[in-house]
Each structure stands twice: as C-alpha cells, then as structure tokens.
MIKE-203896 format. One record per residue (C-alpha): residue number from 1; residue in one letter; x, y, z. Coordinates in nm, 2 decimals. Layout:
% residues N
+-----+---+--------+--------+--------+
:   k : r :     xx :     yy :     zz :
+-----+---+--------+--------+--------+
: NUM : a :      X :      Y :      Z :
...
+-----+---+--------+--------+--------+
END
This chain:
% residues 416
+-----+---+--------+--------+--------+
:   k : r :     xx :     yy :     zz :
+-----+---+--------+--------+--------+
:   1 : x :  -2.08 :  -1.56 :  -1.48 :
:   2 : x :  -2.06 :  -1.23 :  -1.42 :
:   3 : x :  -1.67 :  -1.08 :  -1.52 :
:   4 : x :  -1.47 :  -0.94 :  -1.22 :
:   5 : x :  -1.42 :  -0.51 :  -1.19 :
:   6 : x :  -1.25 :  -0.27 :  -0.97 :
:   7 : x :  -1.53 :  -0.09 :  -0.75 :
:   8 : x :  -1.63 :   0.18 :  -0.72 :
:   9 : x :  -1.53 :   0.49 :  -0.48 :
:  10 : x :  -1.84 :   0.52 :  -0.36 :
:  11 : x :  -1.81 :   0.13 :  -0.26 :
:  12 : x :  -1.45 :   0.21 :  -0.05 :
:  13 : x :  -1.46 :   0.16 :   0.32 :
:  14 : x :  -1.27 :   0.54 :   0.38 :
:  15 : x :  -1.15 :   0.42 :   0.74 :
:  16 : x :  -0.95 :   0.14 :   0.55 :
:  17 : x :  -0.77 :   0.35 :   0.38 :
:  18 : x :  -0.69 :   0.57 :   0.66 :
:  19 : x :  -0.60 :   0.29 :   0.85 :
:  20 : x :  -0.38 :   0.16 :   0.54 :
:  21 : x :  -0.21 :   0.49 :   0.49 :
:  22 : x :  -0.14 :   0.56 :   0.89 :
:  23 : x :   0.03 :   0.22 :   0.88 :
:  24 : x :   0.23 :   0.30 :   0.59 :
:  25 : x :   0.39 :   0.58 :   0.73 :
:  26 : x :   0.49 :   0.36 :   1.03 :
:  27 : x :   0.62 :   0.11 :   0.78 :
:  28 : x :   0.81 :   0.32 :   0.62 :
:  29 : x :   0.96 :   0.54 :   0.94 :
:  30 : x :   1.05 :   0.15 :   1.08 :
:  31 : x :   1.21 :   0.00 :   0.77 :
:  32 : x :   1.42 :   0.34 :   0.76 :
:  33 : x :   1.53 :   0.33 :   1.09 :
:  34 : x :   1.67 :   0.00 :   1.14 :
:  35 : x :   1.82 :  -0.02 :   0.79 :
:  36 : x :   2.00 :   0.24 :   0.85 :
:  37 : x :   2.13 :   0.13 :   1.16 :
:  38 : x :   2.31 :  -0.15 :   1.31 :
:  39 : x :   2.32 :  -0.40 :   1.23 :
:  40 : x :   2.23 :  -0.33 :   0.87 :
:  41 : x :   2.39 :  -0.03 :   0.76 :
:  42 : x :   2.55 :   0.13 :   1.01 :
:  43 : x :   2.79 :   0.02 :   1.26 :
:  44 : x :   2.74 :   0.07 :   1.65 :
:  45 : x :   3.06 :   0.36 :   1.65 :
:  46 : x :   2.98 :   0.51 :   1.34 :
:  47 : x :   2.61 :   0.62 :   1.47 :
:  48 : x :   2.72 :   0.66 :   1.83 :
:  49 : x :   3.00 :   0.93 :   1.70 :
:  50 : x :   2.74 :   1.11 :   1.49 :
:  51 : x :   2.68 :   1.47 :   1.66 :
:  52 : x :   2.33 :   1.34 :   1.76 :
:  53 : x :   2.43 :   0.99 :   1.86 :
:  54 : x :   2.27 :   1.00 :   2.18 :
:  55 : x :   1.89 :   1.11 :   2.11 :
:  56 : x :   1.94 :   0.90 :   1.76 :
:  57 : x :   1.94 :   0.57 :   2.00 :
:  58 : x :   1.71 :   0.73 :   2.28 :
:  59 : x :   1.47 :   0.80 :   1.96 :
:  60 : x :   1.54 :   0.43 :   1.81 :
:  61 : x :   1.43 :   0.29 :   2.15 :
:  62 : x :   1.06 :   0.52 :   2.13 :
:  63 : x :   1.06 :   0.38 :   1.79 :
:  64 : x :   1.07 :  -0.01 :   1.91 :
:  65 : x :   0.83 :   0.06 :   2.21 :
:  66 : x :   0.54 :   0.30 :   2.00 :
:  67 : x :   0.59 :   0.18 :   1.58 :
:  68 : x :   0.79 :  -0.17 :   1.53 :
:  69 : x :   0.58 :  -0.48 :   1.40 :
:  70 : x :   0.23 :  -0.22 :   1.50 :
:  71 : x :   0.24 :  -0.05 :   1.16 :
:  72 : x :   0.30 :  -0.43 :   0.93 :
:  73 : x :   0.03 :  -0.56 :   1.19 :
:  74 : x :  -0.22 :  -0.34 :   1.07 :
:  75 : x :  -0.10 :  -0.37 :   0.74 :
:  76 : x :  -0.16 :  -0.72 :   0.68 :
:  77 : x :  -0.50 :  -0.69 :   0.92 :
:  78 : x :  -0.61 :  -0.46 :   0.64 :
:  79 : x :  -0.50 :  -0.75 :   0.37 :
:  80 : x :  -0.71 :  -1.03 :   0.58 :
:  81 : x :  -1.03 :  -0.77 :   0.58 :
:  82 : x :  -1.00 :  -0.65 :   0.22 :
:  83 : x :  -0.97 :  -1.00 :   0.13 :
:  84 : x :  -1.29 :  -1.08 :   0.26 :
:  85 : x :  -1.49 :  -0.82 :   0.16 :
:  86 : x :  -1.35 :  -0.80 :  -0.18 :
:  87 : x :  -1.48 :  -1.20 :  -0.15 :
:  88 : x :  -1.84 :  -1.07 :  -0.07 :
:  89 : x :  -1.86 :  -0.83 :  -0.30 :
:  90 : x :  -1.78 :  -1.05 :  -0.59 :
:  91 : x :  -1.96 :  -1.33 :  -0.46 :
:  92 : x :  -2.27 :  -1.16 :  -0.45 :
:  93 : x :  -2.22 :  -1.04 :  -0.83 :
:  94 : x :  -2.15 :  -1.43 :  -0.92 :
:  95 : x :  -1.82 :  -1.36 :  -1.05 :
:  96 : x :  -1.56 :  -1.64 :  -1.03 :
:  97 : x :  -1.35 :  -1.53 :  -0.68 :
:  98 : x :  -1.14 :  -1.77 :  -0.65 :
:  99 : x :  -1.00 :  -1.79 :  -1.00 :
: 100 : x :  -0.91 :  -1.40 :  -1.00 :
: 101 : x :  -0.81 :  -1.40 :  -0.62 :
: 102 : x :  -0.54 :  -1.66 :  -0.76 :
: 103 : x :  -0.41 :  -1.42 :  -1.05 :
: 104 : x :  -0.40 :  -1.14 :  -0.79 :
: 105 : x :  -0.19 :  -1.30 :  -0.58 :
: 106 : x :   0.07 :  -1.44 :  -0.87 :
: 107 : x :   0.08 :  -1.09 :  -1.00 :
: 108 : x :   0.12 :  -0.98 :  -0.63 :
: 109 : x :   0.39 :  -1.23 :  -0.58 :
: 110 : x :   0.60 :  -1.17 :  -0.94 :
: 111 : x :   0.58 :  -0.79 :  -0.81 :
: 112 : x :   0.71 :  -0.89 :  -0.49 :
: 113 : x :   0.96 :  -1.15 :  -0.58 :
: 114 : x :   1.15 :  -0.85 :  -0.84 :
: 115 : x :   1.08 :  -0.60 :  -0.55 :
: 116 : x :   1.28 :  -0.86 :  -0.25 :
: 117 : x :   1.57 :  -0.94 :  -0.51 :
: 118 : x :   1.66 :  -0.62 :  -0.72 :
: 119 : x :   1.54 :  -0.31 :  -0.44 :
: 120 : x :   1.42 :  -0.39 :  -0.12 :
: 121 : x :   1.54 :  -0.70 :   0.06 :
: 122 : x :   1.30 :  -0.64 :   0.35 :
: 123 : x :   1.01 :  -0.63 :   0.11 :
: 124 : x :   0.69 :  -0.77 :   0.27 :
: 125 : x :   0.46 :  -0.78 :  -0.05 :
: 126 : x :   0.61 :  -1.19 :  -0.15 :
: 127 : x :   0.48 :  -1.30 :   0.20 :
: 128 : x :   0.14 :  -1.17 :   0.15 :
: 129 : x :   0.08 :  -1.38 :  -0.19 :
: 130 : x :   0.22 :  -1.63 :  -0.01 :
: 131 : x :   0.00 :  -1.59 :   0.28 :
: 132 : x :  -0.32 :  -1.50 :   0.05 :
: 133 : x :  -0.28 :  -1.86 :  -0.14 :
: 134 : x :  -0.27 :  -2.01 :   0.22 :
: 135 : x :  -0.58 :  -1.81 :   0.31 :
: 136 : x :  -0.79 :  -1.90 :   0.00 :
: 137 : x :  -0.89 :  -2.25 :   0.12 :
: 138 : x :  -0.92 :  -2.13 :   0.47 :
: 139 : x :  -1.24 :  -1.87 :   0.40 :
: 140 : x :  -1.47 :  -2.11 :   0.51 :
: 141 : x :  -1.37 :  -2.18 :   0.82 :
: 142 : x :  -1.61 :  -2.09 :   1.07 :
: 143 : x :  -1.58 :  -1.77 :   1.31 :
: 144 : x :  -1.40 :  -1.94 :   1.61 :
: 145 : x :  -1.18 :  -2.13 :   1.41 :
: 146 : x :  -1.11 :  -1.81 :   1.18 :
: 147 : x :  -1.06 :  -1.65 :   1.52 :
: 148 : x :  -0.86 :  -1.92 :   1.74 :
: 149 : x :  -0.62 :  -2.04 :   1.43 :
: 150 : x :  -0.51 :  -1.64 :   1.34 :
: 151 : x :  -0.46 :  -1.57 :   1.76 :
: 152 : x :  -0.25 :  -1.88 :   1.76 :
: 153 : x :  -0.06 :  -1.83 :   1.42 :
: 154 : x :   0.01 :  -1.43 :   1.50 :
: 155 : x :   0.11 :  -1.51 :   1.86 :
: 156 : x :   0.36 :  -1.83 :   1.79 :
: 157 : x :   0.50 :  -1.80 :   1.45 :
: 158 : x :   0.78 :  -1.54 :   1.48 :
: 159 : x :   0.82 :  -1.65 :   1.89 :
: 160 : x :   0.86 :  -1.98 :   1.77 :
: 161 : x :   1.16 :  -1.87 :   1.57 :
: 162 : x :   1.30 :  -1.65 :   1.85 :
: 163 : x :   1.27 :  -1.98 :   2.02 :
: 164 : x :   1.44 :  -2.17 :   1.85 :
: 165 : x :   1.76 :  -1.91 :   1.75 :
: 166 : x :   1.77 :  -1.89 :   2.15 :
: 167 : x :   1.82 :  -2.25 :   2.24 :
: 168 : x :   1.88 :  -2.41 :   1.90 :
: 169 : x :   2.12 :  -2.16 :   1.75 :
: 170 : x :   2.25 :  -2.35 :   1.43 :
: 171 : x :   1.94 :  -2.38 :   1.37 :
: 172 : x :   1.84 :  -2.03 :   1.34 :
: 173 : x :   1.98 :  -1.71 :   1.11 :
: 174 : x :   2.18 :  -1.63 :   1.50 :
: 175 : x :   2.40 :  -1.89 :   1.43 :
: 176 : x :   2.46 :  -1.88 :   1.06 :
: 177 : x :   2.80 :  -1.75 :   0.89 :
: 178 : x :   2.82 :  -1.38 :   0.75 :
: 179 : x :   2.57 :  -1.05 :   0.74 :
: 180 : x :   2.62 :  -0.85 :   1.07 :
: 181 : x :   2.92 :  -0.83 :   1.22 :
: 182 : x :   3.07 :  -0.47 :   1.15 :
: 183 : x :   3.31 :  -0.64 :   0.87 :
: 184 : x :   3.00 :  -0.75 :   0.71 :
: 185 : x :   2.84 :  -0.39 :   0.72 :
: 186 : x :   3.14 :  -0.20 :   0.64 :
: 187 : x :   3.15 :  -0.39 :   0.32 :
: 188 : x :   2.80 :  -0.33 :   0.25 :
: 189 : x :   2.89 :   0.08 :   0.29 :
: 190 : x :   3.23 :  -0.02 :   0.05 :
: 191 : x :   3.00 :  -0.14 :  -0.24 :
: 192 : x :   2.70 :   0.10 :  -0.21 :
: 193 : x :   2.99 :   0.38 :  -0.21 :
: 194 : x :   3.13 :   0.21 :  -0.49 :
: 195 : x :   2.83 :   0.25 :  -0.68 :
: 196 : x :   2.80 :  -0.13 :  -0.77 :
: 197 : x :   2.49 :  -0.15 :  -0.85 :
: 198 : x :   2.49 :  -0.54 :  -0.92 :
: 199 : x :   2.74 :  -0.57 :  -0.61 :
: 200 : x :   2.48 :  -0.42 :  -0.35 :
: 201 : x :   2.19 :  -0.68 :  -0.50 :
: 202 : x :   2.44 :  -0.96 :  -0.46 :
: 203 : x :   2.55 :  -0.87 :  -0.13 :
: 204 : x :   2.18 :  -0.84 :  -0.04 :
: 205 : x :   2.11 :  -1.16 :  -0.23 :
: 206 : x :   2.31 :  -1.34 :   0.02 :
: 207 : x :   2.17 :  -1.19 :   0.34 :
: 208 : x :   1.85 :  -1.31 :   0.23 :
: 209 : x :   1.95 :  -1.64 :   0.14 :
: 210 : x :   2.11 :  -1.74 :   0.47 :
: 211 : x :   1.93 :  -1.47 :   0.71 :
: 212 : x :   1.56 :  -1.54 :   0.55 :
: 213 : x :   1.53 :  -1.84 :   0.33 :
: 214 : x :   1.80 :  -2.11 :   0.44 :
: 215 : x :   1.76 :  -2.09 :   0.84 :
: 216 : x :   1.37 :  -2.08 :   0.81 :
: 217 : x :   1.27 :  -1.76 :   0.91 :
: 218 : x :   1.07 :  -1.73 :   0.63 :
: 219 : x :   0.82 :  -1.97 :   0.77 :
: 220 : x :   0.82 :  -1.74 :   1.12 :
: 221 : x :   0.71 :  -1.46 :   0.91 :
: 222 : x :   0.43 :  -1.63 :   0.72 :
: 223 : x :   0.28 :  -1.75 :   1.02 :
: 224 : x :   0.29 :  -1.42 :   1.15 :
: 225 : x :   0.14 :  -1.25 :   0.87 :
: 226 : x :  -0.11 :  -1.52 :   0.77 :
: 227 : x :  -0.26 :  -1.55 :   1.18 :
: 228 : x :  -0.30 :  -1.12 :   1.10 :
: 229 : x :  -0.50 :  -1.20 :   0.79 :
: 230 : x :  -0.71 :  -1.45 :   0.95 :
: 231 : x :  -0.80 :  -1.17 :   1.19 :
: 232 : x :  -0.88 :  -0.94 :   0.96 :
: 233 : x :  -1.13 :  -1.17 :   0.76 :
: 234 : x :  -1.29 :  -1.23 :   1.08 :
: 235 : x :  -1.39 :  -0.85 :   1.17 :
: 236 : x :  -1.47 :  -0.83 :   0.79 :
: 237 : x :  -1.73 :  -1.07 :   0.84 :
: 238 : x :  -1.90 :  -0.94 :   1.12 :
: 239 : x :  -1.87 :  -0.60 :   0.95 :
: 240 : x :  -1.69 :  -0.42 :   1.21 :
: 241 : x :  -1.51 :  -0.15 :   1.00 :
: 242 : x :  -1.79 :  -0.12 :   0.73 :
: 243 : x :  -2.02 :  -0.03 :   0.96 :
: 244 : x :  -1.76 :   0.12 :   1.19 :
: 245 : x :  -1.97 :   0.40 :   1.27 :
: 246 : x :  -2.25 :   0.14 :   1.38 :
: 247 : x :  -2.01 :  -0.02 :   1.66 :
: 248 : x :  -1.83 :   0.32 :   1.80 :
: 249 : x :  -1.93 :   0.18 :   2.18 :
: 250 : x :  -1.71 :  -0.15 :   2.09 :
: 251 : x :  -1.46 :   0.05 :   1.97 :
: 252 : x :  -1.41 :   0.27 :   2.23 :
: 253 : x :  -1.41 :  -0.06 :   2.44 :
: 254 : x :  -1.16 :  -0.24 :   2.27 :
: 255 : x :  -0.97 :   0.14 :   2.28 :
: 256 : x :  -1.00 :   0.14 :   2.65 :
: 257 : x :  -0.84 :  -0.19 :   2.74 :
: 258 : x :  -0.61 :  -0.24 :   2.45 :
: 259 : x :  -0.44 :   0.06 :   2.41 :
: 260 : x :  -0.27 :   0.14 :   2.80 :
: 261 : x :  -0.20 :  -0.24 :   2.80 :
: 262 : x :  -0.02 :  -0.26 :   2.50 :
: 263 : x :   0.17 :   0.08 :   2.59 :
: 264 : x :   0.28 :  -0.13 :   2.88 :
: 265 : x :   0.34 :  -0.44 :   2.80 :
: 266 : x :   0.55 :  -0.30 :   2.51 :
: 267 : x :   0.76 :  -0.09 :   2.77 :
: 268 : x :   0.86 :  -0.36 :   2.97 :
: 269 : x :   0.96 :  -0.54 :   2.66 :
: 270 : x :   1.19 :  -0.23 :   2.54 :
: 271 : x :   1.32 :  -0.22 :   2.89 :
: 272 : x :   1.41 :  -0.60 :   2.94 :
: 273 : x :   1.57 :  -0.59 :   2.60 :
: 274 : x :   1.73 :  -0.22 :   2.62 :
: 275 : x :   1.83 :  -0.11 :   3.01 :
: 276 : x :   2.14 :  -0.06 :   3.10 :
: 277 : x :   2.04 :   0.00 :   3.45 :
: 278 : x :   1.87 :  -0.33 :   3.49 :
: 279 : x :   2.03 :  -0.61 :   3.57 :
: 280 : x :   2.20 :  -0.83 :   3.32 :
: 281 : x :   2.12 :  -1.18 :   3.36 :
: 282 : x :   2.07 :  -1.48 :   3.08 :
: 283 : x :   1.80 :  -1.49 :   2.83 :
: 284 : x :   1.69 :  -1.14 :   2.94 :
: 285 : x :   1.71 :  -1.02 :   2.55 :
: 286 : x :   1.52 :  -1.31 :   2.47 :
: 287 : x :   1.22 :  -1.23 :   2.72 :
: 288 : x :   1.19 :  -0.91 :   2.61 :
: 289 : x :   1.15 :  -0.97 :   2.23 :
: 290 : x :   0.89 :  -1.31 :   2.33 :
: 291 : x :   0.73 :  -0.99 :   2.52 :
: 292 : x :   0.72 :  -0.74 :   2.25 :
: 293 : x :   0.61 :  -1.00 :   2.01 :
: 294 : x :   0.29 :  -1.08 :   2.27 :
: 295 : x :   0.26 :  -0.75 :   2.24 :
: 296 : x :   0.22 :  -0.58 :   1.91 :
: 297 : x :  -0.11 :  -0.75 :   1.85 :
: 298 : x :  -0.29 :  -0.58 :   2.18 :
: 299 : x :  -0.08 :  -0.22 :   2.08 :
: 300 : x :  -0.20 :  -0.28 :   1.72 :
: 301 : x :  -0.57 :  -0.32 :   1.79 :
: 302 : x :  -0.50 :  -0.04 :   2.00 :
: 303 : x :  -0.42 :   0.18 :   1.73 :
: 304 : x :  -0.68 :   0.05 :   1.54 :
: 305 : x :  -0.95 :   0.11 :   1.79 :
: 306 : x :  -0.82 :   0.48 :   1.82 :
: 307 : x :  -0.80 :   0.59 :   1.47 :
: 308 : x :  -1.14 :   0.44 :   1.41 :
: 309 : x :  -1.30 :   0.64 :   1.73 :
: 310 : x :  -1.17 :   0.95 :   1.56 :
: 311 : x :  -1.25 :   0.94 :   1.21 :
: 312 : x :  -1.59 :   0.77 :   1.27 :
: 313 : x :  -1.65 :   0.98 :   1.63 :
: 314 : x :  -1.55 :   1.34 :   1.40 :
: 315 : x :  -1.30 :   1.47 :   1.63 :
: 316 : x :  -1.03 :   1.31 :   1.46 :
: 317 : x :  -1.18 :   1.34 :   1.10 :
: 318 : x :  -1.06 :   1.62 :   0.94 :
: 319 : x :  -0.65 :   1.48 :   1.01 :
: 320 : x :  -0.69 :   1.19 :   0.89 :
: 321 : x :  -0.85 :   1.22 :   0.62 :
: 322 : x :  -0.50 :   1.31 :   0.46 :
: 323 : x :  -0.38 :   0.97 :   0.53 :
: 324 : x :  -0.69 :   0.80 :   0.29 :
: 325 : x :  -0.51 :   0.92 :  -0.05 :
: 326 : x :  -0.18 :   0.76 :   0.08 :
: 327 : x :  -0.37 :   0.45 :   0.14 :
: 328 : x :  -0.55 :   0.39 :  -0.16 :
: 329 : x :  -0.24 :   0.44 :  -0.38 :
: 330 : x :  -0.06 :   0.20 :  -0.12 :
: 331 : x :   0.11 :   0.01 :  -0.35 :
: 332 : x :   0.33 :   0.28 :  -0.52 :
: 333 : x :   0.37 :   0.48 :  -0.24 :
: 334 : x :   0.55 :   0.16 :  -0.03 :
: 335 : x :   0.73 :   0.12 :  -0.36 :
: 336 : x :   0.85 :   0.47 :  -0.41 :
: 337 : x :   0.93 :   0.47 :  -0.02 :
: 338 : x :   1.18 :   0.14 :  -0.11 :
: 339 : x :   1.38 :   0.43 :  -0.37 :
: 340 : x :   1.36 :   0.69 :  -0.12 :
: 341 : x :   1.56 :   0.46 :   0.16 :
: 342 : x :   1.80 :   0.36 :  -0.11 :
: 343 : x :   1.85 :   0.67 :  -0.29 :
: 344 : x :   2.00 :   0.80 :   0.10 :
: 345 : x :   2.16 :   0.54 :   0.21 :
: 346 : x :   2.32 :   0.36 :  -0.13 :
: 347 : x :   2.56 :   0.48 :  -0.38 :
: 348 : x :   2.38 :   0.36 :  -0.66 :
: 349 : x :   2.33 :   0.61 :  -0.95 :
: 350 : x :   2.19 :   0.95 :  -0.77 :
: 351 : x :   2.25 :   0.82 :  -0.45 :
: 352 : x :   2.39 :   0.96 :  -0.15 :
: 353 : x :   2.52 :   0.67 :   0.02 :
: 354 : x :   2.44 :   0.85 :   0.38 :
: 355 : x :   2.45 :   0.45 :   0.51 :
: 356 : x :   2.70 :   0.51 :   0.86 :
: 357 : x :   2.67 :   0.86 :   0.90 :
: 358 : x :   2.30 :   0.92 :   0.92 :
: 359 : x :   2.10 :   0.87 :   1.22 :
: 360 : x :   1.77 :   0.81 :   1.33 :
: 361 : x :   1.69 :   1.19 :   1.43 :
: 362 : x :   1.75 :   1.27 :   1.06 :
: 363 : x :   1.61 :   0.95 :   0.90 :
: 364 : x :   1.28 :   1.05 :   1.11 :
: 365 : x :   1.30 :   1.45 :   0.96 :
: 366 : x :   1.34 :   1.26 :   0.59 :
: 367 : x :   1.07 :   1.01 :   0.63 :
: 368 : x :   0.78 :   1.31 :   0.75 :
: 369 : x :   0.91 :   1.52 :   0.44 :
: 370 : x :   0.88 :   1.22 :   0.21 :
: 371 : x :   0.55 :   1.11 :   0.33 :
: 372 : x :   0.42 :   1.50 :   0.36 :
: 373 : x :   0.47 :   1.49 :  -0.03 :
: 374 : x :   0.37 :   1.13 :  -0.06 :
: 375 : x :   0.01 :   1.28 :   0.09 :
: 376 : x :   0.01 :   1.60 :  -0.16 :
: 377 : x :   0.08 :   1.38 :  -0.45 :
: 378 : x :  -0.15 :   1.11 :  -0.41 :
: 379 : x :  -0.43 :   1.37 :  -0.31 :
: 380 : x :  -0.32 :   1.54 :  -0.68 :
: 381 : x :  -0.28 :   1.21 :  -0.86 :
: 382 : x :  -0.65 :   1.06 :  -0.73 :
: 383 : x :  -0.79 :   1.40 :  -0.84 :
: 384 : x :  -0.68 :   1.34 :  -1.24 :
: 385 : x :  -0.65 :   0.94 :  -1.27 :
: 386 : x :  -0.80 :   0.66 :  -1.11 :
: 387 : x :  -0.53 :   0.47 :  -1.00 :
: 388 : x :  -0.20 :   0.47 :  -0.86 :
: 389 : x :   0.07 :   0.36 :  -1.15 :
: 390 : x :   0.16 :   0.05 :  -0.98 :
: 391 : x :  -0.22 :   0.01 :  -0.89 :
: 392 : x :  -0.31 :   0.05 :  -1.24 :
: 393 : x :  -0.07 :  -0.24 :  -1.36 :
: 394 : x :  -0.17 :  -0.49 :  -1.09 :
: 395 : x :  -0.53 :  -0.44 :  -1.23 :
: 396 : x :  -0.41 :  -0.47 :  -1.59 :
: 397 : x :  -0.22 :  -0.80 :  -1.52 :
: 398 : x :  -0.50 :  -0.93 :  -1.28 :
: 399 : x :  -0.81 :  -0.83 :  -1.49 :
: 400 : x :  -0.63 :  -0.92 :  -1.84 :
: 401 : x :  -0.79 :  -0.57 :  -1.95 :
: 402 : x :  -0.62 :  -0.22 :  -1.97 :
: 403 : x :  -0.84 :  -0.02 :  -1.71 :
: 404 : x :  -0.89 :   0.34 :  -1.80 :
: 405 : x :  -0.66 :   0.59 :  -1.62 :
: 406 : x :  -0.79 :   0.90 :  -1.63 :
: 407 : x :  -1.12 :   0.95 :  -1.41 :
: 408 : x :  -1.43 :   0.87 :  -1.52 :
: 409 : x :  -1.78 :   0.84 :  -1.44 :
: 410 : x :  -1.96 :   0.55 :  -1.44 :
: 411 : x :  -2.31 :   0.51 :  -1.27 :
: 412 : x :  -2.28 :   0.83 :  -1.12 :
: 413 : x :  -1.95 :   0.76 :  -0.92 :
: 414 : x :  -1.57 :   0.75 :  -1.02 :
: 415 : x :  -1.39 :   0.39 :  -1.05 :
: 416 : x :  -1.17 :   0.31 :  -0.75 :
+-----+---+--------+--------+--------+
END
C-alpha cells in the first residue's frame, strides 16, 4: 500500500487558499472584536467612555451584520472540501486514508486541546478533530443525504442551543453562575494587569468549563461545524471549486440570489437584536440571533460565490491572490493571530493589557496591520521553505517522518 505524502503545489486548488485566507482575516477581525468587548474584556462603560465609543459600537454592529459566524463558516466549509479531496487523492494512490485521516485529526486535536486551555479559549481547531472523527464514517453517504444531514446539522445545532438558553435557562450557559457580569470582567482586567500568567488560564479555565463544556454548548457547536463540513464534502465531490473555472455560470447564480438575501436577512437580524428605535417587546433578542443564525449559511455562500467569480472570472485575480499565502500557512497564522489578541489585551509578559480601554475602531486598525504583515511574511516564508512552522509539525507528527523544510523540487514541482 502505497505510503501517504504531502502534495504537491502544483496539485493545490489556489481558490481554496484564497478562500481559506479571506476567511482567516474575518476570523481573526471577529474573535478580536468581541474579546475585547463586553461581555468578555471590556465592560459596557469602559468602551462607551472611550473617545471613540460611539463609532466603536456603530462599527461592532457592521461587524455582526457583514463578518460574524461568515468567516468560521467558510472556514470549516473549506475543512469538509479538503477533507474530501485529500480522500480522493489518496484513494486513488491506494494509500491507507482512513488510518492517517485518524492521526491527523489526534494531532489536530492535542494541538487544539493545548491551544483552548493554555492561549486561546475561543479556539475552534478541538471542534474540527472532533467534528473530522464524526465525519470519517459519514464519507459514504450518498449526495442527498451528505447534502440534507449538513443543511439540517448547520441550520439546528447552535439554534437549538439558543433555544434552549431562551426557554430552558438552567439548562443553558444563560443561566449558569459566574463569567459576565462586569464583576466577572473587571477581574479578568485585575489578573491580566497583574501579569498572572497561571491566574488568566485559570480564570479562562473556568469560563470554559461552565460557559462551554458543562451547560452543553459544546454539542451546539459541533453540530454546527460538522453540518459545514458535510457541505463542503458535498461540493468537493461534484468538483465545484476544482474545476471552479468550469462552473463560473453556477457561480454567478448562486452569487446572484445568495448574496442580497443574505445581506438582508442578516440586517433584519442585527436590527431585531440591536435597535433602539424599534420596539422592545419579549423574545425579540432571541428572534434575531435564530435569524442571524438562518442566515450566515446564505451570506457565507454568498461570499463564497463572489470571491470565486473574481479570482476564476480575472477581475478580482490579481487582489486576491495575496490572500493564498495566508491560507496555505493557515495554521500558524490563526495561531500567531491567538498571541497577537493576547499580547494587546493581557498583561502577561510583553503585554499591554489594552483589555477595557481599547475599542473596536482600533482593534480593526490592529487586525489590517497584523494581517498586512501576516500576507508579506507568509508570501517570504513560502518563497524559502515549504511549510508553515506549525504546518511542518502537524505533518511530522501525522506522517511519522521529518518532511524537508526548505524548498525543493521534486518531479518538476515544489512540495506543498
């Protein structure tokens, strides 16, 4: 049986990692955001008395209407489709998939599990090694149930949890002791000024313990990401994005509906849960997030549609091309994005420990400059070695091999 390898650039899908590094920037401009705020890191009076308090929140609210949940939805779209073709591609060289798809994920998961507990409690990298484990079995499955079980999973699993903080509230994180009142966040700001390292992880420990694992949200997320997965294997197999340039008309179809209906639908959602000029009557909150949530998915393949009209269509091309380096080094670059948010907010080490008196205005100005240089040092990186650093070890602990990092050639084309 024929011994699983890396492929080869000349075998990457370049829309992919276009897509992959658009949607890393909005991951990264997202998770910024609304850790710095409230109810995070930032009380409601601390970023409403900051000299740009005003157009911080007005920002915040274009934020939650054009990037929140869009960017991880095409993140984990891109899992579910790289999944599958990574399937083909070693299925049709007789290697063994399943038995290195399973190392993939633990190594995924042990990077994950470190990442969630000692630097980034929102990390997202656990749940898709969760999520890929779940997806193994389900690869043959045929088209409409690939199809019909990822619309169902996306759509219900994170509404289902709304749900059920909304009328069952001890049930739910809502109704669970500790993490958000202002006491809870000023504390947070006391120990990352402090400089407690050790302090900061526990306090974070415990968030995630009773916000995450304990009232079950956990299993609203992996629903959500694993119906986005199951999408994505199903364009992968009927070669959508492969042959993207082959299906432009369907594109600009799916573009034409998907995008001004998402845009919409998305509005009305920011609106029920944001207006102050609308009135204020029960469960309005509530209908707005169940909204947004029906949402993402149309705005998502929105986006998707778009970017691939543009880089395949050429008008577009020439911009985005600066996103592919970003996305094939996506790894470290949504690792080093993880320091970057805690190196300004926290008080560990170097930090600045900005948490409560930085607002979304500035966060926005810090994530472009960060993910400007992000783009000029994985173009540099990818033009001496072949892999990101983090990308390099997940290979070497996934292929039991050390892979070569500088670049070399083989059959005519560099290694991935």
């Amino acid at each position: 049986m024929t011994v699983p390898a890396p492929v080869g650039v000349s075998e990457r899908v370049e829309v992919m990692d276009v897509l992959r590094g658009v949607a890393l920037f909005g991951v990264f401009l997202m998770n910024m955001a609304a850790f710095a705020g409230t109810p995070i890191m930032g009380t409601e009076q601390q970023l409403l008395s900051l000299p740009s308090g005003a157009y911080d929140f007005a920002l915040l609210e274009v934020l939650h209407w054009l990037v929140a949940d869009k960017a991880n939805t095409i993140f984990a779209f891109l899992f579910g489709l790289g999944f599958y073709l990574q399937m083909q591609r070693l299925q049709f060289r007789g290697a063994d998939f399943e038995a290195f798809y399973k190392r993939r994920l633990t190594v995924l998961l042990c990077i994950g599990l470190v990442h969630l507990f000692f630097v980034w409690t929102w990390d997202i990298l656990h749940l898709y090694a969760l999520a890929g484990f779940i997806l193994l079995p389900m690869r043959r499955l045929s088209n409409r149930d690939l199809l019909a079980i990822g619309i169902i999973l996306a759509l219900i699993g994170r509404t289902a949890q709304k749900t059920l903080a909304e009328f069952f509230p001890g049930s739910s994180w809502t109704g669970l002791p500790g993490g958000y009142a202002d006491s809870d966040i000023l504390l947070r700001q006391q120990i990352s000024e402090s400089g407690d390292y050790f302090g900061m992880v526990g306090s974070f420990f415990d968030l995630t313990v009773v916000d995450y694992l304990a009232s079950g949200m956990i299993f609203g997320w992996l629903s959500y990401v694993l119906g986005r997965f199951l999408i994505g294997a199903w364009v992968g197999r009927h070669g959508w994005i492969e042959r993207a340039r082959e299906f432009l008309p369907g594109w600009r179809r799916v573009r034409a509906w998907s995008l001004p209906l998402g845009l919409f639908a998305e509005a009305a959602a920011v609106m029920l849960s944001e207006a102050s000029w609308l009135p204020d009557w029960e469960r309005r909150e509530f209908l707005g997030e169940c909204l947004h949530l029906l949402a993402v998915p149309v705005l998502a393949a929105g986006y998707v549609s778009a970017i691939v009209v543009a880089f395949e269509g050429g008008r577009g091309r020439a911009f985005l091309a600066h996103f592919a380096a970003v996305g094939r080094m996506a790894l470290t670059n949504y690792l080093m994005q993880s320091l970057v948010i805690g190196f300004v907010l926290m008080g560990v080490g170097p930090g600045l420990a900005l948490a409560g008196g930085i607002g979304t205005t500035a966060v926005a100005g810090i994530v472009v400059a960060f993910f400007t240089l992000q783009i000029i040092v994985s173009r540099w990186w990818l033009s001496h070695f072949e892999y990101g650093p983090a990308e390099w070890v997940w290979r070497a602990l996934t292929y039991g091999t050390m892979p070569r990092m500088r670049q070399t050639a083989v059959n005519g084309a560099k290694r991935e």
